[in-house]
N, CA, C and O atoms as CSV, one atom per row, in Angstrom:
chain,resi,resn,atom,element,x,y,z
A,1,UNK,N,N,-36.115,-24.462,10.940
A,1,UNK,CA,C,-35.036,-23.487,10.970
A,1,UNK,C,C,-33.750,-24.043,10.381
A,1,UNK,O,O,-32.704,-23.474,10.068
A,2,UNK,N,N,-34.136,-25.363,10.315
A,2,UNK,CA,C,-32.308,-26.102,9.730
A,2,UNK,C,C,-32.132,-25.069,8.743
A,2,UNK,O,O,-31.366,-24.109,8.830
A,3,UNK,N,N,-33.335,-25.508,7.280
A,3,UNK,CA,C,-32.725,-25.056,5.833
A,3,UNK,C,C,-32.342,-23.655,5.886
A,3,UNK,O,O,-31.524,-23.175,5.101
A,4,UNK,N,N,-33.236,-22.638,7.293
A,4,UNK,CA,C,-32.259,-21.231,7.226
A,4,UNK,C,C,-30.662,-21.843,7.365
A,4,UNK,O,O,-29.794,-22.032,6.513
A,5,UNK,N,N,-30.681,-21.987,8.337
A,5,UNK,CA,C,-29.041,-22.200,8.605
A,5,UNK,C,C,-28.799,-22.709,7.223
A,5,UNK,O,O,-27.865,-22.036,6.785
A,6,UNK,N,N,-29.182,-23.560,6.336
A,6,UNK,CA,C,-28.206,-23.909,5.110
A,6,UNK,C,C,-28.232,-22.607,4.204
A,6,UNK,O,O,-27.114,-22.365,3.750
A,7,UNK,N,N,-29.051,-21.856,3.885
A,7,UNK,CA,C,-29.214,-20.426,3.399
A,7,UNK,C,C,-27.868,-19.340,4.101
A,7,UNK,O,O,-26.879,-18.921,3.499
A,8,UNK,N,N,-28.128,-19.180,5.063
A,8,UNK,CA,C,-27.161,-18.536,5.646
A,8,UNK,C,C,-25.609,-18.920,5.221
A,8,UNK,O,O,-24.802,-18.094,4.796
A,9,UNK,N,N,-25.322,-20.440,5.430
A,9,UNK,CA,C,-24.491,-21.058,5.087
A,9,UNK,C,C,-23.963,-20.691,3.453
A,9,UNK,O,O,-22.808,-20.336,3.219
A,10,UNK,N,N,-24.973,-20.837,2.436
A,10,UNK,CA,C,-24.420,-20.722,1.514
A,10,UNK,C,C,-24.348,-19.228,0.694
A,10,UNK,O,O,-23.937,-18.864,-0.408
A,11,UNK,N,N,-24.932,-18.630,1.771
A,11,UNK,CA,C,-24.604,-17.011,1.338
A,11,UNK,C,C,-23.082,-16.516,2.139
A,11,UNK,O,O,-22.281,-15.600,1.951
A,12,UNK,N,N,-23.166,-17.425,2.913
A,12,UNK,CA,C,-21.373,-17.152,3.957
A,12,UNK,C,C,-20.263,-17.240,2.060
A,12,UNK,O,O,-19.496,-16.474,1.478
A,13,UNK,N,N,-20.831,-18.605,1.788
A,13,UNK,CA,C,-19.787,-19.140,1.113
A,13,UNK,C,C,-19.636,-18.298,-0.174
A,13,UNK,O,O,-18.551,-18.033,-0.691
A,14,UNK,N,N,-21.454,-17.708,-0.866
A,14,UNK,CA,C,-20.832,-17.101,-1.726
A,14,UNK,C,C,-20.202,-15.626,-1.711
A,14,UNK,O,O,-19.617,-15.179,-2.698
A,15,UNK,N,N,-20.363,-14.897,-0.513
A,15,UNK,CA,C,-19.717,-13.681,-0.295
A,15,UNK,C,C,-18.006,-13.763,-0.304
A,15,UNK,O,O,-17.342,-12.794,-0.672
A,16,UNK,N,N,-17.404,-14.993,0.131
A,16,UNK,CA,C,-16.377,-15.095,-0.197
A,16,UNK,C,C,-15.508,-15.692,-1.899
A,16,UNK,O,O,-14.333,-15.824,-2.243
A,17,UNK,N,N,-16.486,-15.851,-2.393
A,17,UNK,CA,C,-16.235,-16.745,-3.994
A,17,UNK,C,C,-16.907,-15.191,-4.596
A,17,UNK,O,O,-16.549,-15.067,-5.767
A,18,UNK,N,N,-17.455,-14.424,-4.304
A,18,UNK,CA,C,-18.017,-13.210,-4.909
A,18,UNK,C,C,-16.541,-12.387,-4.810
A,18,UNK,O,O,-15.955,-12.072,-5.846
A,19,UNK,N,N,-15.989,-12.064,-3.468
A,19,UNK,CA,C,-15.305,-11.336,-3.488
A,19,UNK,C,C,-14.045,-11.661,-4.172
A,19,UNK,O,O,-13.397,-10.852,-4.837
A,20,UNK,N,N,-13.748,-12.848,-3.978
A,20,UNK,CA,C,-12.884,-12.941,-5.191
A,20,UNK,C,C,-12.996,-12.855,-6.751
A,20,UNK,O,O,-12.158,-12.447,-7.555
A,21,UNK,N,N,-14.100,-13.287,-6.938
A,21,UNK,CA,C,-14.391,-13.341,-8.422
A,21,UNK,C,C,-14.247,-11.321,-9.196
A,21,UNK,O,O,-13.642,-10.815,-10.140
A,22,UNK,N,N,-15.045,-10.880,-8.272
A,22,UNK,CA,C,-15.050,-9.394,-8.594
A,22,UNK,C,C,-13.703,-8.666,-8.148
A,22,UNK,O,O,-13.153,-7.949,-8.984
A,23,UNK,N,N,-13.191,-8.793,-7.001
A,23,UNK,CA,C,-12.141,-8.347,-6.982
A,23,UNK,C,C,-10.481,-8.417,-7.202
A,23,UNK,O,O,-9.616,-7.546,-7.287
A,24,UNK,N,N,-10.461,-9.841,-7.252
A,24,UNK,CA,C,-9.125,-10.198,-7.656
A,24,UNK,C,C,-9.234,-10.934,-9.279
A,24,UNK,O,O,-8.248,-11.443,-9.811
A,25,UNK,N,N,-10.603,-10.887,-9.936
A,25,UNK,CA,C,-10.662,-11.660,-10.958
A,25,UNK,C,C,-10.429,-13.018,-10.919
A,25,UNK,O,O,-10.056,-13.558,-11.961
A,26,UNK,N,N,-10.557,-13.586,-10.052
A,26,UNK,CA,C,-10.301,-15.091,-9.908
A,26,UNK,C,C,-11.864,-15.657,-10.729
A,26,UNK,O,O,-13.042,-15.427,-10.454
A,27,UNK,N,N,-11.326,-16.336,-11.636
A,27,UNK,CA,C,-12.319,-16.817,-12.811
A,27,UNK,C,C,-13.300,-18.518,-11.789
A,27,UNK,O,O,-14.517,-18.574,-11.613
A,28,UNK,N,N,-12.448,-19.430,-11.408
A,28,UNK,CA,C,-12.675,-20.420,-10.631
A,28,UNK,C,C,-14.004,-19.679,-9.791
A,28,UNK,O,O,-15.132,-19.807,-10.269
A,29,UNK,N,N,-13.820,-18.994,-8.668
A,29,UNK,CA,C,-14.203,-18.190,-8.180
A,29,UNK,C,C,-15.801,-17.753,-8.501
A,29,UNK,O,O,-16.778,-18.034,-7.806
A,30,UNK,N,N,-15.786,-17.270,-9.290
A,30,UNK,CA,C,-16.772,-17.084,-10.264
A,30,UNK,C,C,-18.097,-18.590,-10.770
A,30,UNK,O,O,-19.326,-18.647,-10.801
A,31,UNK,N,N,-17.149,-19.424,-11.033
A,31,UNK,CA,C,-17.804,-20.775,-11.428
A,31,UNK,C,C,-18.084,-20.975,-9.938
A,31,UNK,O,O,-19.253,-20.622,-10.094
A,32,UNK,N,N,-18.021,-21.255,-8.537
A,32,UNK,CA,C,-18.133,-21.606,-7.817
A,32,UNK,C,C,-19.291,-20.453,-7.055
A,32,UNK,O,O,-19.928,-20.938,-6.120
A,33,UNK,N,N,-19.493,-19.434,-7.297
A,33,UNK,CA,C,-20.528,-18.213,-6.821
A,33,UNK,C,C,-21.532,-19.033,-7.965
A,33,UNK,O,O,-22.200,-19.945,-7.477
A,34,UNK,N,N,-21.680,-18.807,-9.326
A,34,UNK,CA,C,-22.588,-19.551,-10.047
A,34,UNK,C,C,-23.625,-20.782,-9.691
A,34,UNK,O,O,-24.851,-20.854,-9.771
A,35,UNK,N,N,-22.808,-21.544,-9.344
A,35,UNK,CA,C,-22.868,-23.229,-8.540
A,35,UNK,C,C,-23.927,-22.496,-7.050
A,35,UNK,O,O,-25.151,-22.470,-6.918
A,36,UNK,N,N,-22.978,-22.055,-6.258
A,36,UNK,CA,C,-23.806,-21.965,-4.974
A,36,UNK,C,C,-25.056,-21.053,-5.043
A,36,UNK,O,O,-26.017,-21.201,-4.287
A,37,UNK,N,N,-24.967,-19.925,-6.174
A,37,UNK,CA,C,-26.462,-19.219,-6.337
A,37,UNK,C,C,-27.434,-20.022,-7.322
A,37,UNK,O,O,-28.488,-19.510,-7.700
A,38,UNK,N,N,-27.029,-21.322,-7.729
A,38,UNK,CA,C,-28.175,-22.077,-8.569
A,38,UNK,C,C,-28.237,-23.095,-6.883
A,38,UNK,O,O,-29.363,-22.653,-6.654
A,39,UNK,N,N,-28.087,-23.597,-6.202
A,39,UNK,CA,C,-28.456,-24.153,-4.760
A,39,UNK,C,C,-28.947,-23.221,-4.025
A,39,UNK,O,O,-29.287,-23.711,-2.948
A,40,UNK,N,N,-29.175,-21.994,-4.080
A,40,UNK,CA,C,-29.623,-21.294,-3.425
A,40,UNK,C,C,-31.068,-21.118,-3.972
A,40,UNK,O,O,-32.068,-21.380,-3.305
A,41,UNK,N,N,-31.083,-20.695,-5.127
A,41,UNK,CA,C,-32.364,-20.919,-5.676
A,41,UNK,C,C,-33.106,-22.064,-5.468
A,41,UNK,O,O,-34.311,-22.007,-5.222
A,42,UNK,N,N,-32.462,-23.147,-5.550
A,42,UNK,CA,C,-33.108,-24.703,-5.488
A,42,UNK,C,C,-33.744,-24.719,-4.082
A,42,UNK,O,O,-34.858,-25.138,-3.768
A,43,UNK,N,N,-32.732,-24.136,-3.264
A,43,UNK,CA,C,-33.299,-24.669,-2.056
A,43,UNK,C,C,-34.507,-24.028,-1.164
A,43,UNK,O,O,-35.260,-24.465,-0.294
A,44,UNK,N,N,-34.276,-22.516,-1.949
A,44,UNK,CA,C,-35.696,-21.248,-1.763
A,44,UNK,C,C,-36.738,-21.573,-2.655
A,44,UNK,O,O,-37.828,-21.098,-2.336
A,45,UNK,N,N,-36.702,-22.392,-3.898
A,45,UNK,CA,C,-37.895,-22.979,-4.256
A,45,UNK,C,C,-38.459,-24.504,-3.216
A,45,UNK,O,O,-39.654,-24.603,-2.938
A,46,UNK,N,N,-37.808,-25.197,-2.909
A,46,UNK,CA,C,-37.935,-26.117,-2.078
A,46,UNK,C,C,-38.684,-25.543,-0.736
A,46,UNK,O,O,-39.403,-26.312,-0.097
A,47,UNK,N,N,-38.534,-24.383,-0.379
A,47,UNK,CA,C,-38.553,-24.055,1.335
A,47,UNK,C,C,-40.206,-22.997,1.015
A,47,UNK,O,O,-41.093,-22.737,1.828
A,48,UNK,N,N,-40.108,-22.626,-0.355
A,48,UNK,CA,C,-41.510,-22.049,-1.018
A,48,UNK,C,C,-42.522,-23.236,-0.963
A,48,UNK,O,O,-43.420,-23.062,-0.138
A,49,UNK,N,N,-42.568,-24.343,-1.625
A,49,UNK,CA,C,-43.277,-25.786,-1.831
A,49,UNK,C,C,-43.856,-25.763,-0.408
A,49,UNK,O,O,-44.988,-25.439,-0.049
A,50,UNK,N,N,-42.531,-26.295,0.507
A,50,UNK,CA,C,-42.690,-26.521,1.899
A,50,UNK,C,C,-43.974,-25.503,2.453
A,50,UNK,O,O,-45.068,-25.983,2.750
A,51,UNK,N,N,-43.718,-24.239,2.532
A,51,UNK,CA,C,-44.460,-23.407,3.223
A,51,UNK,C,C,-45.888,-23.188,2.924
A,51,UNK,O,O,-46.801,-23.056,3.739
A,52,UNK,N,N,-45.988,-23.158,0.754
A,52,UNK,CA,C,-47.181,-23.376,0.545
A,52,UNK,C,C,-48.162,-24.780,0.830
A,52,UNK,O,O,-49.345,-24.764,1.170
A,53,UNK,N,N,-47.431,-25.805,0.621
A,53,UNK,CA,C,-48.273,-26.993,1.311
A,53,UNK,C,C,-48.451,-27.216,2.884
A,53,UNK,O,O,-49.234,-28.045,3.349
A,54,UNK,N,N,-47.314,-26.049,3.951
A,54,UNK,CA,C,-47.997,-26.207,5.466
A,54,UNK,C,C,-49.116,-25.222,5.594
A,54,UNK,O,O,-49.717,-25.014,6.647
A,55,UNK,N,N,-49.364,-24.608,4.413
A,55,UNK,CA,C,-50.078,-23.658,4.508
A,55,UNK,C,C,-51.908,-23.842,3.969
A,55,UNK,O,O,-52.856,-23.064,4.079
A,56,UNK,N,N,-51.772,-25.566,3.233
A,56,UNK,CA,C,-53.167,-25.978,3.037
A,56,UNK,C,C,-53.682,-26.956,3.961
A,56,UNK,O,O,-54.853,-27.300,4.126
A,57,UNK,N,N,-52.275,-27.490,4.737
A,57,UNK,CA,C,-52.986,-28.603,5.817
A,57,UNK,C,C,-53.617,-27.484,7.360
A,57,UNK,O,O,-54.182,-28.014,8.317
């Protein structure tokens, strides 16, 4: 259950770097939603691996 909590975690972070990026145009903002949705991916391919290999032992 940790890596949920880091999922959760980094969807906290990009809803706030989203809302700025889209709504106030904050460009930074933007680079930093980018960043945390390529770790998000990384870490849902990682937690995929995980599940398919508890899933052959």
């Amino acid at each position: 259950m940790n890596r949920f909590n880091e999922i959760k975690a980094l969807v906290d972070d990009l809803e706030v770097d989203m809302e700025k990026f889209y709504s106030k145009g904050n460009k930074t903002a933007g680079t930093r939603a980018r960043k945390t949705l390529q770790e998000l991916k990384k870490l849902s391919q990682d937690i995929r691996v995980d599940i398919q290999n508890s899933k052959k032992h």
